[in-house]
N, C-alpha and C positions, 0 to 999 in steps of 0.2 A: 691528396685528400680522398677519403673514402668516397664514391657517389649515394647520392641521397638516395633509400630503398621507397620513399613515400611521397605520394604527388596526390593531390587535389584536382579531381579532375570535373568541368561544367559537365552538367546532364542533359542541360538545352545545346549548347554551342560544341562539348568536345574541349575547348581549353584547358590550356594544364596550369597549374601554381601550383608554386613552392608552397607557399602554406596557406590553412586554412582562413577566408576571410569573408566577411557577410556578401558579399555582390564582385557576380564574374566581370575581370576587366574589358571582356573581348565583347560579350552582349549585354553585360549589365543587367541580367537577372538579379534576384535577389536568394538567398538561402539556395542554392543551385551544384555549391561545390560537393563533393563526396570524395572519399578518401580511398587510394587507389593503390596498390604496391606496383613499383615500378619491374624492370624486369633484371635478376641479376643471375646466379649459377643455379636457383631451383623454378626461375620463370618460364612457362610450359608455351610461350609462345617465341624464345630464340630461336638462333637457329642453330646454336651446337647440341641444344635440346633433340630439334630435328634430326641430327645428323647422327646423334646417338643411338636412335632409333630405327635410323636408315631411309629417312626420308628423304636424302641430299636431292638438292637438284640441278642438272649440269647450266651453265649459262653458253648461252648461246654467241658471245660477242657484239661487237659494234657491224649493223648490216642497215645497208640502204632500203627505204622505204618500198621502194619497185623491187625490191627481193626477196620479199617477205612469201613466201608459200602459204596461202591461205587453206590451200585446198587437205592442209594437213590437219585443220582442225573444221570440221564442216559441220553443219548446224544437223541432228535428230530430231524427228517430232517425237513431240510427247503423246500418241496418240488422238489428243484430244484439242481438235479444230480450235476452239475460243481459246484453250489454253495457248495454242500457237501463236496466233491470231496478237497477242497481247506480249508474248516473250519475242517479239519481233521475226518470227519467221521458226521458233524450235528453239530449241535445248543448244549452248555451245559448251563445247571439253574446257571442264576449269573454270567454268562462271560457276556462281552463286548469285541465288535468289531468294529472297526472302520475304514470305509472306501473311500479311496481317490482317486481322479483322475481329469483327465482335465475338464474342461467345457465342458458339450455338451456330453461325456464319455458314461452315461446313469447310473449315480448313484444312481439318485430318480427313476428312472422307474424302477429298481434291485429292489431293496427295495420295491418300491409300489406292485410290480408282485409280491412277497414273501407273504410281510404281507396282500393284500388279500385272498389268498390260502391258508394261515396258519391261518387268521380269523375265518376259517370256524371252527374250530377243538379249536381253545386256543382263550383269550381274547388279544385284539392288539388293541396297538393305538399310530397312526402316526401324530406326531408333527411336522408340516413345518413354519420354518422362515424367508423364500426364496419367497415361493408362494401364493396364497393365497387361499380359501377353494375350490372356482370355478376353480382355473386353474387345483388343482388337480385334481379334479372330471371332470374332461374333457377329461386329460392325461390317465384315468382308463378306462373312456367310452372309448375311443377312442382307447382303448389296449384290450378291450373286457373281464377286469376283472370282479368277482362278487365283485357290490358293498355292498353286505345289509349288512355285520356282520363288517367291517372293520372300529373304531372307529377314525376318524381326529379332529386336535385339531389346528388353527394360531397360533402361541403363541413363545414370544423369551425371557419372563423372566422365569428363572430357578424357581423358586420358585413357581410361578403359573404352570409350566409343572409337580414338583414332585405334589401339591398338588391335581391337574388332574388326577394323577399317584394313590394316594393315595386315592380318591376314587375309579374310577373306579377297579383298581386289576389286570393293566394287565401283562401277562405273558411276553409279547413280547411288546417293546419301543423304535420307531424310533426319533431322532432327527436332522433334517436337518435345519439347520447345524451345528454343535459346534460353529462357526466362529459367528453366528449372535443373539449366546442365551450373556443374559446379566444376574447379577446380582445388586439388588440395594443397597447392601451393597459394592460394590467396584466401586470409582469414575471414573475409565478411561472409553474410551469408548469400546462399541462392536468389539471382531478381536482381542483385545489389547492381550497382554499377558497375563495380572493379571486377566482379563474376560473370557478368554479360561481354564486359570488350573484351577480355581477354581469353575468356573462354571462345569468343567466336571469332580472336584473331589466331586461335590455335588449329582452328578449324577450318580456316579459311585459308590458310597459311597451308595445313596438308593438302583443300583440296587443290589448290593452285600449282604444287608440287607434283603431284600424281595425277592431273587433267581428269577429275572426279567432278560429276557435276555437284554440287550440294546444296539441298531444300532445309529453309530454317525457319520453323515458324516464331512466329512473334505476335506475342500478347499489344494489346490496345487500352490508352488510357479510357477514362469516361469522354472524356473531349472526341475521342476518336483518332486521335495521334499514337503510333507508335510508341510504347513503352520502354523504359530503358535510353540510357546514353544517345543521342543525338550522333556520333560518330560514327553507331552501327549502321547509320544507312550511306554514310561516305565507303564503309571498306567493303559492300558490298556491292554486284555488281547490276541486279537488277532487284527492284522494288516494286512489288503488287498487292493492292488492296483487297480484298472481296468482301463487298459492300451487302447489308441487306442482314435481316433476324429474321426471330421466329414466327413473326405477325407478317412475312412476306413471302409469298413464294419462291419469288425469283430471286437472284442474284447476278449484281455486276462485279465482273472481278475488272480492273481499271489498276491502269500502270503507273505507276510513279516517277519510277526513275528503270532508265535502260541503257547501256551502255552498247548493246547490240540491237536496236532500234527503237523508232517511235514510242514516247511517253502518253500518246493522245487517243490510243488504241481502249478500244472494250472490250469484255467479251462478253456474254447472258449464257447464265446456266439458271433451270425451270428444279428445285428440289424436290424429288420426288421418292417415290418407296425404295428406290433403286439406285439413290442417289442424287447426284447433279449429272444434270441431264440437258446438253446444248441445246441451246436457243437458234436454229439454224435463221428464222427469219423474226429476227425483234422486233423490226417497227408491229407486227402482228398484236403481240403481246400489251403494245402500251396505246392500243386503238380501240381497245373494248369498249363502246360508245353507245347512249342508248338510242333507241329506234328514232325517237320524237327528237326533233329539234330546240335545241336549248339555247338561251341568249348564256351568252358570255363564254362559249367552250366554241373551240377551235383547233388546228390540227397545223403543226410546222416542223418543219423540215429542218434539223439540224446535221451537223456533221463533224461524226466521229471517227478519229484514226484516217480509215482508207476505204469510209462506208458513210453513206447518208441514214440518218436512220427519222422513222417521221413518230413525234410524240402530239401528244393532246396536251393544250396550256388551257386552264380555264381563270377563270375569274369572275370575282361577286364584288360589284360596287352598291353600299349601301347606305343610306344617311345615315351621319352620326349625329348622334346624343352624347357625345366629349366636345371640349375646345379644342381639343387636340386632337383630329382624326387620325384615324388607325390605318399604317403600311403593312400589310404583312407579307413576306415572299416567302415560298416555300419551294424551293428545289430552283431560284433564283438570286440575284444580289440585291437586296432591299435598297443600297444605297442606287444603284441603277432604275428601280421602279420610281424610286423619286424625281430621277432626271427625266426618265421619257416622261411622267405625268407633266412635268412644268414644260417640256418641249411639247405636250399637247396642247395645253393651254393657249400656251405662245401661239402657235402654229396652226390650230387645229380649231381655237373656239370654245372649249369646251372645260367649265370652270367645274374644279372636283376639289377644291380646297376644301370643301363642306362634308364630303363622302371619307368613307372609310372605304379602302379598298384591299382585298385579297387576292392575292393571285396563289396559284397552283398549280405546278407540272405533274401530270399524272404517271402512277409508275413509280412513283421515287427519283425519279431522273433528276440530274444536278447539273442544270447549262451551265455554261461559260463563257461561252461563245455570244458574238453580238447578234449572229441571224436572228433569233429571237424577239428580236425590237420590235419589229412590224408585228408580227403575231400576236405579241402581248397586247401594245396600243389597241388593237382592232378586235380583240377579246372584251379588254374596261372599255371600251366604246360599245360594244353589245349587250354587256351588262347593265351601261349606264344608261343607256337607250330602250331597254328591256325587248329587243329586237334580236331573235336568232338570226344567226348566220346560215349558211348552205353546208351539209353534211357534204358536200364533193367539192368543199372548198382548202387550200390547203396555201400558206401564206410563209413567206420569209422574206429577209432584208434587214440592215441594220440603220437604225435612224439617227441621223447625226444635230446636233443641238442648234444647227439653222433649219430643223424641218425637213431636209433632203433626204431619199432615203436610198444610200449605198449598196453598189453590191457586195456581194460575197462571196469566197472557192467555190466553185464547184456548181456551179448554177443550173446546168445543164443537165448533171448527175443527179441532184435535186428533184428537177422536175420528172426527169425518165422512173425516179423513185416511185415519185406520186400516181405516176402512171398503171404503174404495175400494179395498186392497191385501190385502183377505180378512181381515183382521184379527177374529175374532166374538167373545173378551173383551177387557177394558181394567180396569185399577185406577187411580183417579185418585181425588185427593182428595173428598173430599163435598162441597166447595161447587164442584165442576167438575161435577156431575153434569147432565145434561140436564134441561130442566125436563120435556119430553114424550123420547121413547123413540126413541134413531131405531135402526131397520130394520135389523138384520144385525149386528149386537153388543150383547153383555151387561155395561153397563156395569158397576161395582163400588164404591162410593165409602167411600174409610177416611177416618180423621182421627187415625188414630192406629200406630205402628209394631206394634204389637202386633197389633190389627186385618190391617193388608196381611199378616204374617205367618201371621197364621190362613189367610186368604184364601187362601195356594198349598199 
């Protein structure tokens, strides 16, 4: 029997079906499937396509793990510290990465400020499907990169970008955007499904072939999820967001996924006339704090990747005029603010069933993490109490739903943080306390909400 040249493929999950049907079996979306041609003698992602071409590639055999030669593929920086910071240590031969974010974000100027700085040193050539050869070269002048070594290419058919690829040799391969490269062996059009996976398993397929790193940007729904098929973030091998519009200055670029290290990593870049421009010391940035003292704003120590960094959490509790008072977290998990207020209650004394409460991470910061418990409690207690707190005060710990409050990594790192930013108290939980004393803060340790409440 002939095989089937047409599959149905989910755009949330990746599953394939035989044929078209209102809801994917694997996640049970609904209207999610899209129509895909499979791969047969004109699919530009086989491999005698490959081979035709000359991309073959030798296989290496069956070898024991302790005989692996690492030191044959070793990791480059990409010049730029956060960017390192965040791809686990540099750039590896034959990864891909792909990276997304809103409009306006500054994802081609990342990328163009790299691959001119890494031109100098390796072969690079930046393929735009977005813009056109003048606009780039404007955006470059106009950022004060060098132009002479840095190779650019217009181009949105796949097959003309590898065969580009295939002469020139180069080591490093941006493609902006996945979203607008096409191939002419699949009928939909550009964005579609079937033109995003296969176009970017054509691509990924050479560079893994020819140990080419390859940069792919990718477009963002309105939710702020990655646009296109769900699969493309399985075949590639690192994922990174950069967070942050035109109403912000700064930007966090924050990893997703990595196959060559830590997902938990940030990096801060400041946008400026000249570009993005690193954030060598961030907690800096999200401290700008006014002179006078304010009830309900506070300062906690979270931790990011392989760094402490310290933000400002504020909060306004105020009567409500609903029966329903008002939760609102912003740059927190709402459902969490629910739990620690009924753990205050419980534990604490302090009845806010009547209050509407807002909280706020200043910055745009997006905790995760539970150090932030203590902090926040002791912020709605300042607001609610209309009683500031001490600007050299600086608070972390996680509170758990009998009142206790737990410690957390890195305790120590924490406090030496605070240190260096004038900080001379701290409350943190009692098994975070230093074992000897360090030099310029008084440390505080509770283990219990009652306790931290005494304590201010």
């Amino acid at each position: 029997m002939a095989k089937n040249k047409i599959a149905f493929v989910c755009t949330e999950c990746g599953a394939d079906h035989g044929q078209w049907q209102g809801q994917c079996a694997a996640c049970k979306a609904w209207n999610t499937l899209s129509q895909i041609s499979l791969g047969g003698s004109g699919s530009p992602a086989t491999k005698a396509d490959f081979r035709k071409q000359g991309y073959t590639g030798q296989s290496t055999g069956v070898q024991a793990l302790a005989d692996i030669d690492l030191a044959t593929v070793p990791r480059f920086s990409t010049t730029v510290g956060e960017l390192d910071r965040v791809l686990g240590g540099g750039l590896v031969p034959g990864s891909v990465v792909l990276i997304g974010g809103n409009p306006g974000a500054g994802k081609s100027t990342l990328l163009l400020q790299v691959m001119c700085l890494l031109a100098r040193s390796k072969q690079a050539l930046y393929v735009t499907g977005e813009e056109s050869l003048q606009q780039v070269g404007m955006r470059a002048q106009r950022l004060g990169l060098p132009l002479d070594d840095l190779q650019i290419l217009a181009e949105t058919s796949v097959e003309q970008i590898c065969n580009a690829a295939q002469q020139l040799q180069p080591k490093l391969l941006v493609v902006d955007s996945i979203q607008v490269t096409h191939s002419a062996d699949i009928p939909s059009a550009p964005g579609s499904v079937s033109q995003v996976r296969e176009c970017a398993a054509y691509l990924i397929q050479y560079a893994k072939q020819t140990d080419m790193v390859l940069f792919l940007v990718g477009h963002v729904t309105k939710d702020g999820n990655l646009a296109g098929p769900k699969v493309l973030e399985h075949m590639i091998d690192c994922f990174i967001m950069l967070e942050g519009g035109n109403d912000n200055k700064y930007r966090i670029l924050r990893g997703q996924k990595n196959r060559f290290g830590a997902v938990n990593e940030i990096g801060v870049f400041a946008m400026t006339e000249q570009g993005l421009k690193e954030v060598k010391n961030p907690s800096a940035i999200f401290l700008a704090r006014t002179e006078e003292d304010t009830p309900g704003s506070l300062v906690m120590v979270l931790w990011e990747g392989t760094r402490p960094l310290l933000v400002e959490v504020q909060a306004l509790v105020d009567p409500s005029q609903l029966g329903n008072p008002r939760r609102v977290a912003v740059g927190l998990e709402q459902n969490r603010l629910a739990m620690l207020l009924a753990v205050l209650h419980r534990h604490g004394g302090l009845y806010m069933a009547d209050q509407d409460v807002f909280v706020n991470v200043v910055g745009g910061v997006k905790v995760s993490e539970t150090s932030a418990d203590l902090a926040l409690l002791l912020a709605i207690v300042s607001s609610f109490k209309d009683r500031a707190l001490p600007q050299d005060l600086v608070v972390f710990g996680e509170v758990g739903l009998a009142g206790e409050i737990r410690p957390v990594p890195g305790g120590q790192e924490r406090i030496r943080e605070a240190v260096k930013h004038g900080f001379t108290r701290a409350i943190v939980p009692k098994a975070n306390l230093p074992k000897s004393k360090i030099a310029g803060i008084e440390a505080i340790g509770v283990s219990k909400i009652s306790q931290a409440l005494d304590s201010i």
